[in-house]
Legacy VTK file of the C-alpha trace (Angstrom):
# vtk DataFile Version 3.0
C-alpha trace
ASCII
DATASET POLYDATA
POINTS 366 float
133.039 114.973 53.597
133.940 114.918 49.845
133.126 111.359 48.116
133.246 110.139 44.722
130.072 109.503 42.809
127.793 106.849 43.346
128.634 105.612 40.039
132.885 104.646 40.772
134.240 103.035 37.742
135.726 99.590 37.260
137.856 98.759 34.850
136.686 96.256 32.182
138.211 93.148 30.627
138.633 94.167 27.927
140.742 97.217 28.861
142.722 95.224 30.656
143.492 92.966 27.691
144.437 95.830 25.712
146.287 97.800 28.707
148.575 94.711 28.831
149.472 93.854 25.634
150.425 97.522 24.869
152.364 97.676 28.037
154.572 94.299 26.801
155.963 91.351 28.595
157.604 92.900 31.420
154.528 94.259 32.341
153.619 94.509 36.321
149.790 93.197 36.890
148.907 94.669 39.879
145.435 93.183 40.938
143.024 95.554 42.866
141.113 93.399 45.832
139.417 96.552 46.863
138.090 100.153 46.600
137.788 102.446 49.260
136.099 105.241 47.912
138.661 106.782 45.554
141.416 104.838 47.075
142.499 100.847 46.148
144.168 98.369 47.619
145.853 95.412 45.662
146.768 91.912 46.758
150.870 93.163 46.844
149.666 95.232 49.630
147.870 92.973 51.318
150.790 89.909 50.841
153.185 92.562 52.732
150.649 92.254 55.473
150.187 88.894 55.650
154.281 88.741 55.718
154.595 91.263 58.472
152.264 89.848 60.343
154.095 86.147 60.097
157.095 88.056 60.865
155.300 89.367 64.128
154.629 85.810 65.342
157.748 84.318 64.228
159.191 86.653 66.756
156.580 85.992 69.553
157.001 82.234 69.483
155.476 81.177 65.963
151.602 81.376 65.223
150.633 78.325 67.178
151.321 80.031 70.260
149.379 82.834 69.276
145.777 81.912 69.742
143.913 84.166 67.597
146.792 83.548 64.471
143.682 82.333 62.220
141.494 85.730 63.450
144.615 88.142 62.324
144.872 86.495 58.910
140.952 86.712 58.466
140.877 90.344 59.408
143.958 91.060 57.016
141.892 93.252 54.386
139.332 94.538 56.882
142.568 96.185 58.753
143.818 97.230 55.633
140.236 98.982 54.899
140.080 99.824 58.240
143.415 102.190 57.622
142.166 103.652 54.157
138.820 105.059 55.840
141.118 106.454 58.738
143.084 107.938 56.365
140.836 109.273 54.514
138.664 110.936 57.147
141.874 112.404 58.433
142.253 113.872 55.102
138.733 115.531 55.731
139.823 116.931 59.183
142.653 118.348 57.680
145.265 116.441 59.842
149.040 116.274 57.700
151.220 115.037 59.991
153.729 116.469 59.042
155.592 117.764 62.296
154.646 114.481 63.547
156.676 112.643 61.059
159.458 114.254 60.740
160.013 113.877 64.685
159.156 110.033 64.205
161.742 109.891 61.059
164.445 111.252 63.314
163.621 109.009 66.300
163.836 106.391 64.159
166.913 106.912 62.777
168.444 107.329 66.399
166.992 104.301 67.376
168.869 102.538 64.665
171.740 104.309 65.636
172.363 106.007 61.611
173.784 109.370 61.729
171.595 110.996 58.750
168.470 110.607 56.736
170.374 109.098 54.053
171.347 106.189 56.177
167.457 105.873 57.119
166.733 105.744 53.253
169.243 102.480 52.771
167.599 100.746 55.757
164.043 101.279 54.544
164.827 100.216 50.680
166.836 97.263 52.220
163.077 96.178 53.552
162.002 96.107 50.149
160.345 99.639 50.389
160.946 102.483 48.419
161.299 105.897 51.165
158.331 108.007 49.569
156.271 104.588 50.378
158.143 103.679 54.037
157.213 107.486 55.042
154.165 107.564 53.675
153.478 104.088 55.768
154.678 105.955 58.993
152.428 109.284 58.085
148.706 106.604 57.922
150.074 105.360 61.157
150.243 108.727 63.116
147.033 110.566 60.764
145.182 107.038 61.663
145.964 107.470 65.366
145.334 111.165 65.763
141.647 110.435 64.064
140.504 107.294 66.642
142.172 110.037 69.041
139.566 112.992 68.595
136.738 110.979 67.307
136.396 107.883 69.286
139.168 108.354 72.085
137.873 111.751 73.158
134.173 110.629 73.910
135.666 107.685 76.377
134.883 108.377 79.774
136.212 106.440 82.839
134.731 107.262 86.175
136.681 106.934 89.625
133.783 104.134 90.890
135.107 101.966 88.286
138.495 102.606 88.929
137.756 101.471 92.136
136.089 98.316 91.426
138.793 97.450 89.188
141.092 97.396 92.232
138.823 95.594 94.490
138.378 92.721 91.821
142.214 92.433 90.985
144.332 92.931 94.184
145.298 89.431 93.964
146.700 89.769 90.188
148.298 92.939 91.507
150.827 91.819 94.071
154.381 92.405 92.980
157.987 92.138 93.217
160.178 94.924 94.660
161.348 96.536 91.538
163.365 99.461 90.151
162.505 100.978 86.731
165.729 102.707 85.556
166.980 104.946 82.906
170.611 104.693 81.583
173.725 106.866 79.776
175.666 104.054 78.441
179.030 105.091 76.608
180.284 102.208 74.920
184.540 102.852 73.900
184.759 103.280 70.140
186.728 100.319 68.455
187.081 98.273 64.951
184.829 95.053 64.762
185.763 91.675 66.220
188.940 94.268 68.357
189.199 95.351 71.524
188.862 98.870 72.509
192.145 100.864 73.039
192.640 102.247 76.340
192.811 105.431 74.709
189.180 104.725 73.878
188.177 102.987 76.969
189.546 106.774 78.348
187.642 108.638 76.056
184.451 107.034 77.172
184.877 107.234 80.639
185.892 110.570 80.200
182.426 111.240 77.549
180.659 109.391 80.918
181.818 112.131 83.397
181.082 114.512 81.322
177.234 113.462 80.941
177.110 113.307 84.654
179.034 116.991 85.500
175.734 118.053 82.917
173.374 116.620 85.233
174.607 117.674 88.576
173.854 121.252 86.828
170.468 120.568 86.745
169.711 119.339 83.021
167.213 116.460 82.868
168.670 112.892 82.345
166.200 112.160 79.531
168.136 114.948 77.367
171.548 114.076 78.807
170.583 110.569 77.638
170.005 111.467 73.890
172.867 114.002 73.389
174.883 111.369 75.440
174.175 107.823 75.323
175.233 105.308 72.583
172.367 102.905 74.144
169.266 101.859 72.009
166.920 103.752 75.170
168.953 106.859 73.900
165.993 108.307 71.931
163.502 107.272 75.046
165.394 109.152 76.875
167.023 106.447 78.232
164.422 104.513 80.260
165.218 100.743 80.512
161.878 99.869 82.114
161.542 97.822 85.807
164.147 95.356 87.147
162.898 92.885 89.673
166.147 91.466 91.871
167.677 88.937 90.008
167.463 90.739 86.807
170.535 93.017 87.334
174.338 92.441 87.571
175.050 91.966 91.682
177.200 95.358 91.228
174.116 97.552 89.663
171.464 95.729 91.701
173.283 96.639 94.946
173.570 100.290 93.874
169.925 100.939 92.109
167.601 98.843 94.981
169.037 101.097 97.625
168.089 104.236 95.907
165.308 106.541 95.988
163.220 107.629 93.219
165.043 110.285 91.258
168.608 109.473 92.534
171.846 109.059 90.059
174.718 106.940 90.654
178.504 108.009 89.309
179.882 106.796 86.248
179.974 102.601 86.680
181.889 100.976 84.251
180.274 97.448 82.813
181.125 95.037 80.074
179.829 97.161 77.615
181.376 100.676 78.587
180.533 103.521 81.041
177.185 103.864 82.607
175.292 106.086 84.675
171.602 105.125 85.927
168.667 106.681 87.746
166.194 105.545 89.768
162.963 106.499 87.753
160.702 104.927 90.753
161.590 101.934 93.368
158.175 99.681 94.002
158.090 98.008 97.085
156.927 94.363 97.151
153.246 93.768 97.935
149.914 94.775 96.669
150.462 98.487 95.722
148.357 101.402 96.927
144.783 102.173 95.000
146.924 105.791 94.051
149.865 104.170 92.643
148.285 102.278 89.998
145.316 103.903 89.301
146.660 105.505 86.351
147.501 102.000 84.995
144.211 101.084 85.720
142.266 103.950 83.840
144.323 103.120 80.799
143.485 99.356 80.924
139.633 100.185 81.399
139.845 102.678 78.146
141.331 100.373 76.083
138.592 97.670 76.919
136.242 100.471 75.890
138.522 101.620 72.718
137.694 98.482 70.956
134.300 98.070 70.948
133.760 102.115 70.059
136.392 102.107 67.486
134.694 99.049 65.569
131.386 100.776 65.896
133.258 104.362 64.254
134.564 102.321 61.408
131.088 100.762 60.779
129.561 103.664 60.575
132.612 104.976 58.203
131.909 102.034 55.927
128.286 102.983 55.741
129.090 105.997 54.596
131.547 105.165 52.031
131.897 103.415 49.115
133.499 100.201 49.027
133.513 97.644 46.523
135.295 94.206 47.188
136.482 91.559 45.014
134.896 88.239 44.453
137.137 85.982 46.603
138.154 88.628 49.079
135.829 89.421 51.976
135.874 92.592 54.376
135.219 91.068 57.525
134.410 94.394 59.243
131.345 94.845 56.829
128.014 96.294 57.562
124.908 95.348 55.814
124.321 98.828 55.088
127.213 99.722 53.051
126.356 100.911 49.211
128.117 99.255 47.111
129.358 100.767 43.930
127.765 100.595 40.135
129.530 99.492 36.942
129.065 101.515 34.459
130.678 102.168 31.145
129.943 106.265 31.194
133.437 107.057 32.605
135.409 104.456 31.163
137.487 106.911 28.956
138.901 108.614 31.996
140.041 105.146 33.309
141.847 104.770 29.749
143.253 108.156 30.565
144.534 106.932 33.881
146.314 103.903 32.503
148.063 105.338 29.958
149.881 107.339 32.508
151.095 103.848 34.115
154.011 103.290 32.471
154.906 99.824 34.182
151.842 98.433 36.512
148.423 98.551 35.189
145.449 98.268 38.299
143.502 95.196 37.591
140.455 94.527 39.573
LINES 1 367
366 0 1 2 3 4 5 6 7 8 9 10 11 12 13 14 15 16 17 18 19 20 21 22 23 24 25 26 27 28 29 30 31 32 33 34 35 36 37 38 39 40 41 42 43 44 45 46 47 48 49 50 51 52 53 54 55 56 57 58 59 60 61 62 63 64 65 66 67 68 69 70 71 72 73 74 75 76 77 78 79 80 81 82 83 84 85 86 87 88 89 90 91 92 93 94 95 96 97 98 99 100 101 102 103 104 105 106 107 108 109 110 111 112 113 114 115 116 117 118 119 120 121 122 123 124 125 126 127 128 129 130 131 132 133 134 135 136 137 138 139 140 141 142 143 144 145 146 147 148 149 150 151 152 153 154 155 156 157 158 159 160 161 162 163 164 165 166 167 168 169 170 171 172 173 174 175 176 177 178 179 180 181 182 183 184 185 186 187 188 189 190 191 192 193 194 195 196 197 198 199 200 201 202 203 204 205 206 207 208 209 210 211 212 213 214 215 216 217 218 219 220 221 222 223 224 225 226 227 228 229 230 231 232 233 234 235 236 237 238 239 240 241 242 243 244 245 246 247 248 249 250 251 252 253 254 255 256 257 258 259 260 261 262 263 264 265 266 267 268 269 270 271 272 273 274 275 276 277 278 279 280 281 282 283 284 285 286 287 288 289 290 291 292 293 294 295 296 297 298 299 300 301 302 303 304 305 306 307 308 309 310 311 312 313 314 315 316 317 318 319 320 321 322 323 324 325 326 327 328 329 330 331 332 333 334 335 336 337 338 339 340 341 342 343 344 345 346 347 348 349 350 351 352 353 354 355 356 357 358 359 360 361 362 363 364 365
C-alpha cells in the first residue's frame, strides 16, 4: 500500500496569515479537522453530515425517538474517517467503480422520474452540491462497500447449526400475518397539473396498460416490463411494492392478489391513479413459517451481527496503519492507541506554499 511519509506537513500560522490576506476579503476559510493520510477532511464536510443526519431523524420521528441520536453525532468524524480509509484502500485494490456508477446514476434518475442526466445535474445542485462532488459522493459509497465486501464480508462464515438455533430461539417473534408481496405496472393518464386527465389520455393509458401485459403473456419478465413500462416510483426495482398484510390493500386489489399464487398476473385494473397490473411475487400463509422459508432471512440477520464487530476491527487495524492526525477539539472516536501520528516539520513547507497558490478561492486551514 502506497503512504505518504512519516513526516506529513501541516500548514503553519503564519502561512495561513499570509495565504489569506493575499487571497482578499471574499476569501473561503476552509478549516481542516483531519488528515487521513494524504487525504483531509474539513468541518464543511463534516456540518453536511451532521445536517444529513438531522435530516434522517427528522424523517424517522425526530432524534428523541431515536435512542442512540447522541452516539451518531459522537461518531460523526470517526464515520467520516471511517469512509476516507475505505476509500483509500479501495484505491490500493484498484476498485473504480465506474460501471457501478453509472448504473446507480441512471437508477437514480429513474427513480426521480427525470428523463436525462441533465435533469439529474439540476436536482443534485438544487441540494447544494455541485455534480463532480454528488457523483463522486455516490462512487465512496459503492468503492466503500465493494472493500468491507472482499475484505471483511468474504471471511464471514455462518454455519447451518446456528441457523438452526436462531429459529428455535425466535419462533415466537416469527409468527406472521398472511401476506402478499407484489410487484406493479402502474400507467398513470398524462394530464396538466391541478386538471383532470382527458379521456383521450385515460385511453392512452389503458391502452399503454394492455400493451405491458400482451408483453408479458409472451414470456418477458415483469421486472423489465415494469421499467420500460411503469410510470410508478418501483419502476426502476422492477416494480416490487414489498408485502401487503389484509387490510393494507384497496377491497378490489386485496380480493384479486390474496387469492393468487406465487408468480400469477392479474389483467389491466384500473385505480385512482391509472392502469395497473400486479403479480404475486410470493403469498405467506399466516403462522410461524417453515425453518426453509426464512432461513435465508435468517443467515443475513446472523452476518450482519457478525459484520459489525469485524468491520470495526478492519478499520482499526486500517488506522494503525495509516496516518492520521486530528485536530485539537475534534476527536476520532474509532481510534486505536496504536495509530502514529504525524510530525510537524518545516522541511516541506514550500510545497504546501506551492499547493495554496493554486487555490484560487478556499485556502485549507488546519
Amino acid at each position: 500500500m502506497n503512504r505518504p511519509p512519516l513526516k506529513i506537513v501541516l500548514l503553519m500560522a503564519v502561512i495561513t496569515v499570509v495565504a489569506a490576506c493575499a487571497f482578499g476579503a471574499d476569501t473561503v476559510i476552509e478549516e481542516i479537522v483531519a488528515r487521513v493520510n494524504n487525504q483531509i477532511i474539513t468541518r464543511s464536510e463534516l456540518n453536511r453530515s451532521r445536517e444529513q443526519m438531522q435530516n434522517e431523524e427528522r424523517q424517522q420521528g425526530g432524534a428523541e425517538s431515536l435512542p442512540h441520536g447522541a452516539e451518531a453525532e459522537k461518531n460523526l468524524l470517526r464515520d467520516l474517517i471511517d469512509q476516507q480509509l475505505l476509500v483509500q484502500k479501495g484505491q490500493d485494490l484498484g476498485i473504480t467503480a465506474d460501471t457501478e456508477l453509472v448504473k446507480k446514476l441512471d437508477e437514480l434518475r429513474k427513480q426521480l422520474n427525470l428523463d436525462s442526466m441533465e435533469a439529474l445535474e439540476k436536482e443534485a445542485q438544487k441540494q447544494g452540491v455541485s455534480f463532480e462532488e454528488f457523483k463522486q459522493n455516490i462512487r465512496n459509497g459503492i468503492i466503500t462497500q465493494e472493500v468491507i465486501q472482499r475484505e471483511v464480508g468474504a471471511h464471514i462464515n455462518t454455519s447451518p447449526a446456528e441457523v438452526n438455533q436462531f429459529y428455535e430461539d425466535h419462533k415466537a417473534e416469527m409468527e406472521q400475518p398472511e401476506a402478499v408481496r407484489l410487484s406493479e405496472i402502474l400507467i398513470t393518464p398524462a394530464s396538466r397539473p391541478g386538471e383532470d386527465p382527458t379521456p383521450e389520455a385515460v385511453t392512452a393509458a389503458q391502452d399503454k396498460a394492455k400493451e405491458a401485459l400482451a408483453e408479458l403473456k409472451k414470456g418477458k419478465s415483469f421486472g423489465d416490463v415494469a421499467q420500460k413500462y411503469s410510470d410508478g416510483p418501483s419502476a426502476s426495482q422492477g416494480g416490487d411494492l414489498g408485502y401487503f398484510k389484509r387490510g393494507t390493500l384497496a377491497k378490489e386489489l386485496e380480493d384479486r392478489t390474496f387469492t393468487m399464487k406465487k408468480d400469477e398476473v392479474t389483467d389491466v385494473i384500473q385505480t385512482k391513479q391509472g392502469y395497473v397490473v400486479l403479480k404475486v411475487n410470493d403469498h405467506r400463509q399466516a403462522g410461524i413459517p417453515p425453518r426453509s422459508a426464512v432461513e435465508a432471512q435468517i443467515t443475513e440477520q446472523l452476518y450482519y451481527k457478525k459484520l459489525q464487530p469485524a468491520l470495526r476491527s478492519y478499520l482499526t487495524k486500517l488506522r494503525e496503519d495509516a496516518f492520521i492526525d486530528i485536530k485539537p477539539g475534534y476527536v476520532d472516536s474509532g481510534a486505536s492507541p496504536n495509530q502514529t501520528k504525524p510530525t510537524v516539520t518545516n522541511s516541506a513547507a514550500p510545497a504546501e506554499k506551492e499547493k495554496a497558490k493554486k487555490k484560487k478561492k478556499k485556502f485549507w486551514v488546519l
